[in-house]
C-alpha positions in Angstrom: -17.6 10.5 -3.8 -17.0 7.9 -0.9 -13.5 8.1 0.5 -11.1 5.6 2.3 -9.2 7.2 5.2 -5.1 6.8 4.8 -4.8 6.9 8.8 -3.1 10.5 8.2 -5.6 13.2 9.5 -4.0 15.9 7.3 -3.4 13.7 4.5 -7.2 13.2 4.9 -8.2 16.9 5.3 -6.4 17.9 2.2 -8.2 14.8 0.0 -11.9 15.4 1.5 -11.5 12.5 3.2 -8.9 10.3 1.7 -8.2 8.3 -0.8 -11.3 7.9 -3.7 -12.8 4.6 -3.3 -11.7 1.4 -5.8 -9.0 4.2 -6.7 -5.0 3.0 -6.8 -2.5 4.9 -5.3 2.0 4.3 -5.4 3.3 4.7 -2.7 7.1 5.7 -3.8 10.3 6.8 -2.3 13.9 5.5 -1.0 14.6 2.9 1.6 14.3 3.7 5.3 11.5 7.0 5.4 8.7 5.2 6.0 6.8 4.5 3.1 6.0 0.9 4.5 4.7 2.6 7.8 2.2 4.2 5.6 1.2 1.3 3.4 0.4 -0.9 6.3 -1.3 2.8 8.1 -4.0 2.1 5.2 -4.3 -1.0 5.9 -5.3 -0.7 9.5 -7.6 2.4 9.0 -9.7 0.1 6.7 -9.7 -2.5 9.4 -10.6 -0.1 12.2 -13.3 0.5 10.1 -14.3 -3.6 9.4 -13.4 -3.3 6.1 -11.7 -5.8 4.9 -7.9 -6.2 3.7 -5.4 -8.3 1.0 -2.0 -8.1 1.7 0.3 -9.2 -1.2 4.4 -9.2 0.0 7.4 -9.9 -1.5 9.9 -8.6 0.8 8.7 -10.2 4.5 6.6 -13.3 5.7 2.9 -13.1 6.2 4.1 -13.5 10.5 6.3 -10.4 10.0 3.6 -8.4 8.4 1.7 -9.7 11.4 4.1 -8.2 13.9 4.4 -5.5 12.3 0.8 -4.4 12.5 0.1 -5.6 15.5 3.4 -3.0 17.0 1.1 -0.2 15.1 -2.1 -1.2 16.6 -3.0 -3.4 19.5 -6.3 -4.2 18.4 -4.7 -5.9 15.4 -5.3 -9.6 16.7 -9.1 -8.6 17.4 -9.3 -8.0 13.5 -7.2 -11.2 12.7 -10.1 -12.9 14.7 -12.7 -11.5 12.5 -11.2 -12.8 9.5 -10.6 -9.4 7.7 -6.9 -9.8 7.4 -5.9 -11.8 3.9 -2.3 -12.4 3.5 -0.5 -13.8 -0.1 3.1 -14.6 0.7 5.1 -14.1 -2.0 8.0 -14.2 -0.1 8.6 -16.8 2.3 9.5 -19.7 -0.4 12.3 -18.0 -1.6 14.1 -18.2 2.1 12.1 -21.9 2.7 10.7 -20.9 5.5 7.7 -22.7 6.9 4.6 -22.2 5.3 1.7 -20.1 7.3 -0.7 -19.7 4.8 -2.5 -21.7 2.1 -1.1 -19.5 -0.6 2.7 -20.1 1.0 5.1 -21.9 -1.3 4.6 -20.0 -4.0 7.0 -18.0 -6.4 7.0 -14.2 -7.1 7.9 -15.4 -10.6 5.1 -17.6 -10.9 2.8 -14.6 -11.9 -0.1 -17.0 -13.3 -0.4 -18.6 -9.8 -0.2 -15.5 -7.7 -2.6 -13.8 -9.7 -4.7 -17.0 -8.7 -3.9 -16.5 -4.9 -4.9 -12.5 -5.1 -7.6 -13.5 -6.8 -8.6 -16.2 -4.0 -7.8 -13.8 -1.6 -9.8 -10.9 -2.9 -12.7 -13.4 -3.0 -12.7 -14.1 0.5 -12.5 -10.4 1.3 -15.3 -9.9 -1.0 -17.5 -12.1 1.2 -17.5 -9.9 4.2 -18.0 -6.9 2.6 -18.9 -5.2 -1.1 -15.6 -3.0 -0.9 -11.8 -3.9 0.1 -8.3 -2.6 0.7 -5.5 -4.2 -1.4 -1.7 -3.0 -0.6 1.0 -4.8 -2.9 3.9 -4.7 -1.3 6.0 -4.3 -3.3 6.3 -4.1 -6.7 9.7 -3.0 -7.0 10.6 -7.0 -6.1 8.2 -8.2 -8.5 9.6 -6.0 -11.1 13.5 -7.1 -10.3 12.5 -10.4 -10.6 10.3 -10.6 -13.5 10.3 -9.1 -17.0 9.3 -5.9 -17.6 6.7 -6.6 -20.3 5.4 -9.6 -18.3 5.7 -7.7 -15.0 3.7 -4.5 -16.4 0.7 -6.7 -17.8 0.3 -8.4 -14.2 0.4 -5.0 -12.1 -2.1 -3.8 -14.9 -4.5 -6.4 -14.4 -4.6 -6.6 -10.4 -5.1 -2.9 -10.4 -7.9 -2.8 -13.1 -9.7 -6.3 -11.3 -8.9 -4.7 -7.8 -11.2 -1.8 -9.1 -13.7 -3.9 -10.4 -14.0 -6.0 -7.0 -14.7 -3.0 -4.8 -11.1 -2.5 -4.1 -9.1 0.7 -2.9 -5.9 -0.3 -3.5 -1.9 1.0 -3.2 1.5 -0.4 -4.5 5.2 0.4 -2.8 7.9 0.9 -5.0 11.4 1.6 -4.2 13.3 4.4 -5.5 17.3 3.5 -7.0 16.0 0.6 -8.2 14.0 1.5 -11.5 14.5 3.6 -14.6 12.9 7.0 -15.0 10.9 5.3 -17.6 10.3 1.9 -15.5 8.9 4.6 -12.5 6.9 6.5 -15.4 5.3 3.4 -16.9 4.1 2.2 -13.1 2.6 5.3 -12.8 0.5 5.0 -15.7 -1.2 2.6 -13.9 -2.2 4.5 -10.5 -4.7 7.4 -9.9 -2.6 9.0 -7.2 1.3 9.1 -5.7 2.3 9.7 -2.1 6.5 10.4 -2.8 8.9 10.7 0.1 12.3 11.5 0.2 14.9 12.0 2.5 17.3 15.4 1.6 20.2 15.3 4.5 18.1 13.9 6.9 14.9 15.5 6.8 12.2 13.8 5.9 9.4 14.6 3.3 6.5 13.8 1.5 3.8 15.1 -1.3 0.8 13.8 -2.4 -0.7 14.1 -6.0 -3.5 13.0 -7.0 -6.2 12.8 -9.8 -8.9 15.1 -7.3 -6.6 17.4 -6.7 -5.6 20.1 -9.3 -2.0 20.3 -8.5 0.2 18.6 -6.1 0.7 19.3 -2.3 4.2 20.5 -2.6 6.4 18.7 0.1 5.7 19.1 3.7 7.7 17.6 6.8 6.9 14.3 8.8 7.9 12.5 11.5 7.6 8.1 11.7 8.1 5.4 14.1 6.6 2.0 14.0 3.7 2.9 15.7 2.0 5.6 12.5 3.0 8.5 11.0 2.6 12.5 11.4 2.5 15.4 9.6 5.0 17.9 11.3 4.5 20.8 8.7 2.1 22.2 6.6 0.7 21.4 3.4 1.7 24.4 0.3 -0.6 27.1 -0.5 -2.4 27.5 3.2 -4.5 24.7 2.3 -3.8 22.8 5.4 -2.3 24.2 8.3 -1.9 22.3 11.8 0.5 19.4 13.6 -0.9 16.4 14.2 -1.2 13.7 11.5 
């Protein structure tokens, strides 16, 4: 089975490589432990790699996802260059700022034309290479602004055509702001979760996933804006080591 490196060698290790391909993944926990870190982390592996990637966000403008990734990896403008970077701002009409890309001006609650622009963006992606990244970030926004019905059938559908297009795609969503049953229902949709919390200021995560027969249990880590680490070890002796 071809795998699609998260950027976190012991997150790697402990999936034989990383994430299955044209597989969907949530990426869930609170505010402020660095779940965003490791959605934009998959990102840039894939690019490192020349694989191409759609970014969909709600919560900053396509510039600030820009900055962002470029304060993780200098070589982020070389890939910019190449064209492998698609952004679809779903953000930057509701605070009217300038428009950077062709998709800007658009409304998160206008789900028929931003299902247009991922599509349109997963097109173009498509054309440099048979298989893509796609990171929607986030869907917590979608869902607060959306209803829940309406939101549900449009994460449904980008996940099941994100599959079909070649795409190994992951969704953010925000702990304390859904139901038990909202978080259930999302992750009906996914093939894996990477979960951190934050427990009196240390800082965990687990992985579970549909390869693996049980989850990881919760190991430590460390962020900055740079990447992420591993600082512990993984339950059951299956992984052992420091660096991430």
């Amino acid at each position: 089975m071809v795998k699609a490196s998260t950027g976190v060698a012991l997150i790697d290790s402990l999936l034989g490589g990383g994430l299955s391909e044209n597989s969907a993944t949530m990426i869930y926990g609170p505010c402020f432990v660095g779940k965003e870190v490791f959605a934009r982390l998959f990102l840039l592996q894939g690019l490192r790699q020349g694989v191409p990637a759609v970014a969909v966000v709600t919560d900053c403008t396509a510039n600030q996802l820009r900055a962002q990734m470029a304060a993780m990896d200098p070589q982020f403008p070389t890939y910019e260059r190449k064209g492998l970077l698609h952004v679809v701002d779903a953000y930057s009409s509701s605070i009217e700022a300038p428009p950077t890309e062709p998709a800007d001006g658009l409304a998160l609650g206008d789900l028929r034309r931003l299902s247009g622009a991922i599509r349109h963006a997963q097109k173009k992606a498509g054309e440099k290479s048979p298989h893509h990244r796609l990171l929607f970030d986030s869907a917590s926004t979608l869902l607060a602004v959306s209803e829940a019905r309406d939101a549900f059938r449009f994460l449904q559908a980008v996940v099941g055509r994100s599959r079909l297009a070649g795409a190994t795609s992951a969704l953010t969503l925000r702990q304390g702001m859904h139901t038990d049953q909202t978080v259930h229902a999302v992750k009906h949709l996914v093939d894996g979760i990477v979960e951190f919390r934050n427990e009196r200021g240390k800082r965990m995560l687990q992985v579970e996933a549909a390869d693996l027969s049980d989850s990881t249990g919760w190991v430590d880590y460390r962020f900055d804006v740079s990447g992420l680490e591993i600082t512990g070890s993984f339950a059951g002796g299956r992984i052992r080591g420091h660096r991430g």
